[in-house]
N, C-alpha and C positions, 0 to 999 in steps of 0.2 A: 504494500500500500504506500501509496507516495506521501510524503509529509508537506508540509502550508509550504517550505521552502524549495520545495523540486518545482511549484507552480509557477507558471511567470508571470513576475511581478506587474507589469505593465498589460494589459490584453488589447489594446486597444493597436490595430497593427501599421504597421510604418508601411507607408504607400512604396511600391515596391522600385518606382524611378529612383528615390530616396536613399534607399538599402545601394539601388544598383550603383550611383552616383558615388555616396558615400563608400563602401568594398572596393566598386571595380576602379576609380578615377582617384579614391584616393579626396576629395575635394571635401573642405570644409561648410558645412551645411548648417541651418537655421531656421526655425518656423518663424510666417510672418503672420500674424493674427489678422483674419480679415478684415475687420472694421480699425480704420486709424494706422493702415498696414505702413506706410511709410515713417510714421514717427514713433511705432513699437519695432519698427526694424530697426532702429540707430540700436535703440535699447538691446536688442538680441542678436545682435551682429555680434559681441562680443563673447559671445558665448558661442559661437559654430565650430563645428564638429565632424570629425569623422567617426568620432565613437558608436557605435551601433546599440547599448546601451542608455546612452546619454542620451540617442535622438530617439530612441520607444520611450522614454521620459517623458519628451518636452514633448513630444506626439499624442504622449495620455494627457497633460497635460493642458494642451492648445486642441481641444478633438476644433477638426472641420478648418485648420491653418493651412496657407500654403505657405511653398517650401523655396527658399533663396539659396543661392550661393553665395560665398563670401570669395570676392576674387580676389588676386592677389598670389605672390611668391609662395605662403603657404599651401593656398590650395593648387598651386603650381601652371595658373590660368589665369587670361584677361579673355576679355570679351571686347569686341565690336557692335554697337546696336542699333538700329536702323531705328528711325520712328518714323518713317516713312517711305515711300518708294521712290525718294528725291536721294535718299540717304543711300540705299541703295545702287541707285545709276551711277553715285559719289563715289564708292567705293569702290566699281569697278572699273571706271574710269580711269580714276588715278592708280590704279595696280598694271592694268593693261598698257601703260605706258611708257613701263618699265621691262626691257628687254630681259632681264635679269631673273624675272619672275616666271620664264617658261617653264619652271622645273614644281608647278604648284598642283598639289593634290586636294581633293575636296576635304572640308572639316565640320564637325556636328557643328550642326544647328539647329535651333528651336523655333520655333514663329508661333504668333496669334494674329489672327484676322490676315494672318501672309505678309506681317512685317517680322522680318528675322531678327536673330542677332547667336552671330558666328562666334565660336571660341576657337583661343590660338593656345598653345603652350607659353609660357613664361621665360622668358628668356634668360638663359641661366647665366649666374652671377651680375644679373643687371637689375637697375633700377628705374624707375619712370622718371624723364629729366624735367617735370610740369606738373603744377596742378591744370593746367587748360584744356581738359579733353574733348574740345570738339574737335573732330577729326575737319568736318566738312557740314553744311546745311543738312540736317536730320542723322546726322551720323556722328555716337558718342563713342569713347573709350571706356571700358570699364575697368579699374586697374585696385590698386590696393587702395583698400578701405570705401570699396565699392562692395555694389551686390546689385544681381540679377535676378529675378524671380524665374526659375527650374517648373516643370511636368513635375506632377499633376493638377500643378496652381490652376486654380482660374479668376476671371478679375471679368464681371460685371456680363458673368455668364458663359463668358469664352474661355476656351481650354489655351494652356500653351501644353506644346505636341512638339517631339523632335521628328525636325526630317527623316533622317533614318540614324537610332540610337546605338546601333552599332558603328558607326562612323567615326575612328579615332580622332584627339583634337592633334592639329596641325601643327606646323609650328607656324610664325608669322611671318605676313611679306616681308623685305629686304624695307621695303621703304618705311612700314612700319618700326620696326626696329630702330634704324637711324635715325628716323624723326622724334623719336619718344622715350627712348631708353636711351642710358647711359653705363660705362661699369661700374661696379661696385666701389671700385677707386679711384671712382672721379674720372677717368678716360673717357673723353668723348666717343660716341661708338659710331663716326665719320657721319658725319650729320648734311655734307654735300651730297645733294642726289645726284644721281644723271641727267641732262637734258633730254626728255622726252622726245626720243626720235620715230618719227610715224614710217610706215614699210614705203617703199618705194620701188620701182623698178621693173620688171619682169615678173620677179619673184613676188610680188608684194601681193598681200592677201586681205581680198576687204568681206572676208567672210569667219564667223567663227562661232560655235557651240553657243548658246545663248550663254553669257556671262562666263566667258573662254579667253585665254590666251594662245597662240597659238596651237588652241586646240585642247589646253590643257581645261575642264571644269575648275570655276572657282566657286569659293562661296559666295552665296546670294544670287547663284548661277538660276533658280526659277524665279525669282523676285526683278530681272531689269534687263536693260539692253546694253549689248556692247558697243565698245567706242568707234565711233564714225572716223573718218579721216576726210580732211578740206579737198576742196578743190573738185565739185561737180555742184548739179543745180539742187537737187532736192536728194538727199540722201535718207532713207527709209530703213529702219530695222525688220523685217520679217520674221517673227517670235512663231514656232508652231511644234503642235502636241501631236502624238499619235494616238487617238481615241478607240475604245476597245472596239469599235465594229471595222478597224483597220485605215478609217478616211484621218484625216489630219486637218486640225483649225488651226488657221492663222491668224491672227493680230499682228499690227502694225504701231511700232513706237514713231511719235515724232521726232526731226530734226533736235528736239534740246533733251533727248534720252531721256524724257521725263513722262511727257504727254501721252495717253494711250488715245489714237483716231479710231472713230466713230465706227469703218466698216470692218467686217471682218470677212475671212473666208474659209468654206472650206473644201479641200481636196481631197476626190475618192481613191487618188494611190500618191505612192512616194513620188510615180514619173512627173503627175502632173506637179510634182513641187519643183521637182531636179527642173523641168520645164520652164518653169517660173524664174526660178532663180537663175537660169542661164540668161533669161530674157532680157532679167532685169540686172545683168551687166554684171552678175555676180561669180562667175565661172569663169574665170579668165585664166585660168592653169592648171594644172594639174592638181598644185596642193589645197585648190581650193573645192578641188573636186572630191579629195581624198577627204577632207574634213567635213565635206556637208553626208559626203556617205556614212563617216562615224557619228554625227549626229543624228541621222536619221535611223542606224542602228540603234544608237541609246531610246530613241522614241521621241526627243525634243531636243530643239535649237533651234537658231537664228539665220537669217542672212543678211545681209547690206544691198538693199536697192535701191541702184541711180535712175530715177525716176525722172518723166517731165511735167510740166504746169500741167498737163494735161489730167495724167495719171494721177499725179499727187490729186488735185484736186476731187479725182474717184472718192479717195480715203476718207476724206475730210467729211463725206455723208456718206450715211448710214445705207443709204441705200445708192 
């Protein structure tokens, strides 16, 4: 017969993101009480935790909380956060403009209502060189003595939900890094970027995975368009999904990577897209041949259409 002590002390059970976050990642965690959650978080920031333990505590505790991370060197993660789809186009902009950053792998991410916010690894033995974390217009840093609110939160009805949870955190882009971190001993960590050079030439590619670098998925890669390059009349992003009955919808971003136009379309096979996008000026080599067929593998991407008054104007109504 079990005795009062073999029972466990807590019954009330820790949401299993929580458990998985805390075990698998390693990252210090904290409940946020839902009414007043921003000003009972300062308060319980200091107490987050990977103890498994501690958090079926503060879980019996707080019943019906959601659940923060506490970013930062400890928990060995910052964050990037979009509050909107401005913050998004921001971020992939400025990454894609960096040659440097071809070697980028996708990293978790979480969204609510489909604005994200990506995590990166923490850059070992460095330190953030600022308190100013706006990266760009809707686009924050989240660094130490921050916090993110984690799955299975929800906030005013809506869940936050990772992309896909298995998805290792990354480490972060080159630019990031040098723009914002420092070493631990003061060493600047080469704070000069490179001058953003756009492709040029034969080779040069105005096509790529939706939120890609040459080809490479970044984060926030469903969330926005990739970077246009100058010098034609109306330049068009073609954003499009492969729908389960096999046909493919497209959307069109405007000219300021921000704006979604009114028409939309969709195509009953891949050819009519490959069609499309050679049309529209987007197929001009080999490698841009090669990458629209890896995107159309994965099920979604992008292209770049040089469009005229004519065409553009199509977009701009709905019908």
């Amino acid at each position: 017969m079990r005795t009062p002590f073999q029972f466990p002390l807590y019954s009330r059970e820790l949401p299993i993101e929580v458990r998985q976050a805390a075990e698998g990642r390693h990252w210090l965690l904290f409940p946020v009480p839902v009414r007043g959650r921003f000003a009972k978080a300062e308060a319980f920031i200091k107490h987050a935790t990977s103890d498994i333990a501690i958090l079926e505590r503060l879980s019996y505790e707080n019943p019906g909380c959601n659940w923060a991370l506490a970013t930062g060197p400890a928990s060995g993660v910052f964050a990037i956060e979009a509050s909107d789809q401005s913050g998004c186009a921001s971020f992939l902009a400025i990454t894609m403009k960096y040659e440097e950053e071809a070697d980028w792998t996708e990293t978790l991410e979480i969204s609510r209502l489909g604005i994200p916010c990506a995590f990166f690894q923490w850059p070992e033995n460095m330190i953030l060189n600022t308190t100013h974390r706006r990266i760009a217009t809707g686009l924050i840093l989240r660094g130490d003595t921050d916090w993110v609110l984690l799955p299975p939160s929800t906030v005013s009805g809506v869940k936050y939900t990772y992309r896909d949870s298995a998805t290792p955190v990354a480490s972060p882009p080159t630019w990031v890094t040098r723009k914002y971190f420092v070493w631990q001993d003061g060493q600047p960590s080469n704070n000069i970027l490179p001058f953003p050079r756009f492709p040029t030439g034969r080779g040069a590619s105005t096509i790529y995975p939706a939120g890609s670098a040459l080809g490479i998925i970044l984060p926030f890669s469903n969330y926005s368009s990739a970077l246009s390059c100058p010098g034609t009349q109306h330049r068009i992003q073609m954003l499009f999904d492969r729908l389960e009955n096999g046909s493919w919808f497209c959307h069109f971003i405007d000219e300021d990577h921000r704006t979604t136009l009114p028409r939309t379309v969709t195509f009953p096979s891949s050819d009519k897209l490959i069609a499309t996008s050679e049309c529209g000026g987007a197929l001009k080599c080999g490698l841009q041949r090669k990458l629209l067929t890896r995107a159309i593998n994965k099920g979604r991407g992008g292209v770049i259409l040089q469009l005229t008054d004519e065409q553009y104007s199509r977009l701009k109504t709905s019908k």
